[in-house]
C-alpha positions as CSV (number, residue, x, y, z in Angstrom):
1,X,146.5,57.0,68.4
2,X,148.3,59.1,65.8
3,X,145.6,62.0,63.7
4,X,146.2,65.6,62.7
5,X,144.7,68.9,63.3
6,X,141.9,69.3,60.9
7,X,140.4,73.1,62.3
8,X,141.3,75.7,64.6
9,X,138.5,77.2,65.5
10,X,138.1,80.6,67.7
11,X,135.0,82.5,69.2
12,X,135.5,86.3,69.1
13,X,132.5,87.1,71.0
14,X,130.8,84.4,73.2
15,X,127.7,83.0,71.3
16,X,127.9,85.2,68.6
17,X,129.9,84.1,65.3
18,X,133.0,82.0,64.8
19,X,135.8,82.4,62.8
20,X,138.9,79.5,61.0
21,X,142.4,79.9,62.0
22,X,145.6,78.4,60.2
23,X,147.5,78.8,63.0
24,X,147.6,79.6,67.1
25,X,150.2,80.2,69.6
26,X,148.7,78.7,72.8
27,X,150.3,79.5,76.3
28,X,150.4,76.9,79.7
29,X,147.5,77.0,81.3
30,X,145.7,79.8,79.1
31,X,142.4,79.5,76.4
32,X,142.6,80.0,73.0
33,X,143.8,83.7,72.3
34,X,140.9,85.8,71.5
35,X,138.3,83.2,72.1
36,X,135.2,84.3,73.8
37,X,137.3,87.6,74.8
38,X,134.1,89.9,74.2
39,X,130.2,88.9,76.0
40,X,127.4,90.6,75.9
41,X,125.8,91.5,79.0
42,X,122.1,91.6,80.2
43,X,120.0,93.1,81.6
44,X,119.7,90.3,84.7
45,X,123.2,89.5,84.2
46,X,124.4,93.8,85.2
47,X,124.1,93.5,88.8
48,X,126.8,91.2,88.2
49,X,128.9,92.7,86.2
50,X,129.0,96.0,88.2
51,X,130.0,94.2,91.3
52,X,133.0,92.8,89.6
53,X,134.0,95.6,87.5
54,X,136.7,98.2,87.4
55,X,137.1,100.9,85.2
56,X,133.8,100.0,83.7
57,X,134.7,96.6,82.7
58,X,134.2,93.4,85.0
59,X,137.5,92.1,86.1
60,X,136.5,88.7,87.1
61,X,134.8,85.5,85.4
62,X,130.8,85.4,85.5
63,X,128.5,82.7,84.8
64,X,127.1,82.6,81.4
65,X,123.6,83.4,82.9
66,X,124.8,86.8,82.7
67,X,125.4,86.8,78.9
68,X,123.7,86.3,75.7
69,X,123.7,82.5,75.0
70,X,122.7,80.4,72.4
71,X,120.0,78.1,74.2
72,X,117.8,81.2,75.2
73,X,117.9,81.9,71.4
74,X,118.6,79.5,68.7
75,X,118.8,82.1,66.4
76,X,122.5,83.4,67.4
77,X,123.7,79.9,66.7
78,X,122.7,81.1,62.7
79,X,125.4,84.2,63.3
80,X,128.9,83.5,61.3
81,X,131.8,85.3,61.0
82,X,134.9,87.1,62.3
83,X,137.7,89.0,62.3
84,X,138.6,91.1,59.2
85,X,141.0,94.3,58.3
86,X,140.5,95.2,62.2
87,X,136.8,95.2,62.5
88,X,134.1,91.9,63.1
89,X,132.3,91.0,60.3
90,X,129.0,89.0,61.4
91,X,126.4,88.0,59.0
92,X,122.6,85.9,59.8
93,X,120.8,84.5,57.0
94,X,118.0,86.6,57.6
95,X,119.0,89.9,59.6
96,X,121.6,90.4,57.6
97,X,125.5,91.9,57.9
98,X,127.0,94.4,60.0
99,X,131.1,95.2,60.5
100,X,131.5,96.4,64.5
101,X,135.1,97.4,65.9
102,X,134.3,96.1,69.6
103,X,136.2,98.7,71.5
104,X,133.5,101.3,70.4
105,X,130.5,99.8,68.3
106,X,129.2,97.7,71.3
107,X,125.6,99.7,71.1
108,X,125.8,99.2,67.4
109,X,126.1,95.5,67.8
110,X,123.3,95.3,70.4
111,X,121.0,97.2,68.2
112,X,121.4,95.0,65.5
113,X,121.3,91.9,67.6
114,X,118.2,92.8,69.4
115,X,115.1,91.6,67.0
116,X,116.6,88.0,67.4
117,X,116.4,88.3,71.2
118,X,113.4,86.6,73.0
119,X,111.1,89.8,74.0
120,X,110.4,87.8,77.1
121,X,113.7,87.4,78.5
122,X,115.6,90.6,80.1
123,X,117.7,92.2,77.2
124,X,121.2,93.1,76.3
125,X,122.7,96.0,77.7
126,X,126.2,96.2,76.9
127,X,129.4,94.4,74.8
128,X,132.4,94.1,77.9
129,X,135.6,92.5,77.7
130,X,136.5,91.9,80.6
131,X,139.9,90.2,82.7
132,X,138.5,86.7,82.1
133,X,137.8,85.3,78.8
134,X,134.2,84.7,78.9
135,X,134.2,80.7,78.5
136,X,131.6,78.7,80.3
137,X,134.2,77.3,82.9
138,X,136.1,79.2,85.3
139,X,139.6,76.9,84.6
140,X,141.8,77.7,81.5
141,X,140.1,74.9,79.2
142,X,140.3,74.7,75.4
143,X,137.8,72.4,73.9
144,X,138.5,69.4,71.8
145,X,136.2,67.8,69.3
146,X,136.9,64.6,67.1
147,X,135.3,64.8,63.3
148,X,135.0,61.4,62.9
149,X,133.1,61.4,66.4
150,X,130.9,64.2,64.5
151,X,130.6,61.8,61.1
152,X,129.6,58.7,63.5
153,X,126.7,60.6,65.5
154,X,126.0,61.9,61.6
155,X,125.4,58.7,60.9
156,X,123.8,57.0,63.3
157,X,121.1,60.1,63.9
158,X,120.5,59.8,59.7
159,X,121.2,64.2,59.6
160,X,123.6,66.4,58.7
161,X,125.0,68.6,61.6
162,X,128.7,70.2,60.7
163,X,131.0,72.2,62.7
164,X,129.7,75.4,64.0
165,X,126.8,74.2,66.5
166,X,129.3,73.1,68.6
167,X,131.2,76.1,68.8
168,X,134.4,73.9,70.0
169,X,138.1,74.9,69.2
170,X,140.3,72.7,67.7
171,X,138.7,69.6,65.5
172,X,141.0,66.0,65.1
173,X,140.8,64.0,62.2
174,X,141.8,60.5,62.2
175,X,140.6,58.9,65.6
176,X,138.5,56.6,65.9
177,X,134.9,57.7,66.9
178,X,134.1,59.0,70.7
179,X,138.1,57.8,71.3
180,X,138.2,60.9,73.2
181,X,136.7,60.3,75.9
182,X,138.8,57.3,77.1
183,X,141.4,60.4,77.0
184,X,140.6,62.1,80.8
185,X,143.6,62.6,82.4
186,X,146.5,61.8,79.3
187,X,148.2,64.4,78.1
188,X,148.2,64.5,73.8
189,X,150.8,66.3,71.4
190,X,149.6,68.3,68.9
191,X,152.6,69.2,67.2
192,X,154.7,70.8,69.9
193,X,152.2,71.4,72.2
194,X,151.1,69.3,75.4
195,X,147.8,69.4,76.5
196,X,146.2,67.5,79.4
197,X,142.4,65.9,78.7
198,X,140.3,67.4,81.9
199,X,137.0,66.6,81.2
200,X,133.8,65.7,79.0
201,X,132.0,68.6,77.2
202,X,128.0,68.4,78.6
203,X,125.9,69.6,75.7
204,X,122.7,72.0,75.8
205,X,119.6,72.6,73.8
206,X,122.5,75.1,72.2
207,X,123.1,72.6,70.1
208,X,119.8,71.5,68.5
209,X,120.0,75.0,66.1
210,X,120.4,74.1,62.5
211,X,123.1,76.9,62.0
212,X,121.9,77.7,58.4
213,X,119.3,78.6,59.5
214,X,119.1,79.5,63.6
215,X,115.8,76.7,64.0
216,X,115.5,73.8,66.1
217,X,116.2,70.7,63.9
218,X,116.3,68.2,66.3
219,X,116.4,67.7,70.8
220,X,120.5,67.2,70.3
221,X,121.0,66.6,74.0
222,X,118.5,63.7,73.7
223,X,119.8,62.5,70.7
224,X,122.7,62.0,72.1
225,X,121.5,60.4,75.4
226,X,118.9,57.4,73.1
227,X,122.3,56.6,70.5
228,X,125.6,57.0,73.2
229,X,123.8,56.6,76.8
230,X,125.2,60.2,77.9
231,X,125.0,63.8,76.7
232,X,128.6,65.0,76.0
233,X,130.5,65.9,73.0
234,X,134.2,66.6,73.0
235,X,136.6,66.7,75.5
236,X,138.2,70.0,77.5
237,X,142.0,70.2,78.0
238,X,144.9,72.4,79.6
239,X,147.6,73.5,77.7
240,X,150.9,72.2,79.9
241,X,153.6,73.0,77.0
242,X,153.0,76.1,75.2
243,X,153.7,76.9,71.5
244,X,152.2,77.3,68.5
245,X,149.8,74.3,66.7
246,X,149.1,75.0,62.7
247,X,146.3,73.0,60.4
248,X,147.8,69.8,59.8
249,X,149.8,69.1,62.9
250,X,150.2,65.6,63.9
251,X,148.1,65.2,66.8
252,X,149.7,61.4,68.9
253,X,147.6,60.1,72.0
């Protein structure tokens, strides 16, 4: 199967906003650069944190319990933006815009993010960036996500969904639909670059957020359960040949 690299997408604080890249130099067995590289700890998540942490930070993965996710509160998946003349820019359709540097804005952040936080559910306590980038998996994974997969489920569900409730990293254009997941265990070229397909990509209720709007639109996991028989969407990989992959690349299965 020959396609190309439709979107590069990156994640500059897990769950909250998402930003396009034109270009990304990816290393053997690392994530995307600067995806999910900042979290949000809670409250139930700091006993956690503080085992793992040095210097103030944690200096080890931990579970996503810990953090502020998107399926405890559809409305984060509503929060867009990214990087921009060294600060994060993040916008929601109804709370608004604020411009954070991470490395000393954290409480600003939190304050701003707390009305859209459940009341019920133990609250956020502090922005860390720790040694691990703060993916859902332990292992070195970059997620892969097909757009004609995307226009097929489209279809077939009779609603428009897009890119950004998936939250995945690099979109291919030209395969055929769901194609990707007959890829676990071959290793793809995007360009230069070899990665190794390591596994499906299990959904959540994460994913049933209209992000216009951060409402439930629909049950995506069922959805995707009555039309395919299973609940994933896209594929995880490991980078085995390093280098950098641009918009356009030619991506050969």
């Amino acid at each position: 199967m020959t396609a190309r690299l439709a979107l590069i997408r990156r994640h500059p604080i897990k769950s909250v906003g998402g930003e396009g890249l034109d270009s990304v130099t990816l290393q053997a067995a690392r994530r995307l650069p600067g995806d999910r590289e900042w979290a949000i700890l809670t409250e139930g998540g700091e006993r956690h944190a503080i085992a793992s942490q040095t210097g103030g930070q944690p200096d080890r993965w931990l579970p996503k319990s810990c953090f502020l996710r998107g399926v405890a509160c559809l409305d984060l998946q509503a929060i867009q933006g990214g990087w921009r003349d060294g600060r994060l820019h993040l916008s929601h359709p109804s709370h608004g815009e604020i411009a954070v540097d991470p490395e000393t804005d954290g409480h600003r952040l939190i304050d701003w993010l707390r009305p859209l936080w459940p009341q019920d559910l133990p609250p956020p306590t502090r922005l860390v960036r720790g040694a691990a980038i703060w993916t859902d998996q332990k292992w070195p994974w970059i997620s892969i996500l097909s757009l004609t997969s995307l226009a097929d489920l489209e279809a077939r569900a009779g609603q428009t969904f897009g890119i950004h409730r998936w939250r995945g990293n690099l979109w291919v254009d030209g395969w055929p639909p769901f194609a990707e997941r007959n890829l676990i265990g071959h290793v793809i070229r995007i360009g230069n670059v070899e990665l190794r397909i390591s596994a499906h990509v299990g959904r959540c209720d994460a994913t049933s957020a209209d992000t216009a709007s951060g409402q439930r639109d629909i049950d995506m996991v069922a959805t995707l359960d009555r039309l395919y028989g299973h609940t994933d969407f896209g594929v995880f990989a490991e980078v085995v040949t390093g280098g950098q992959i641009r918009l356009q690349d030619q991506v050969a299965a």
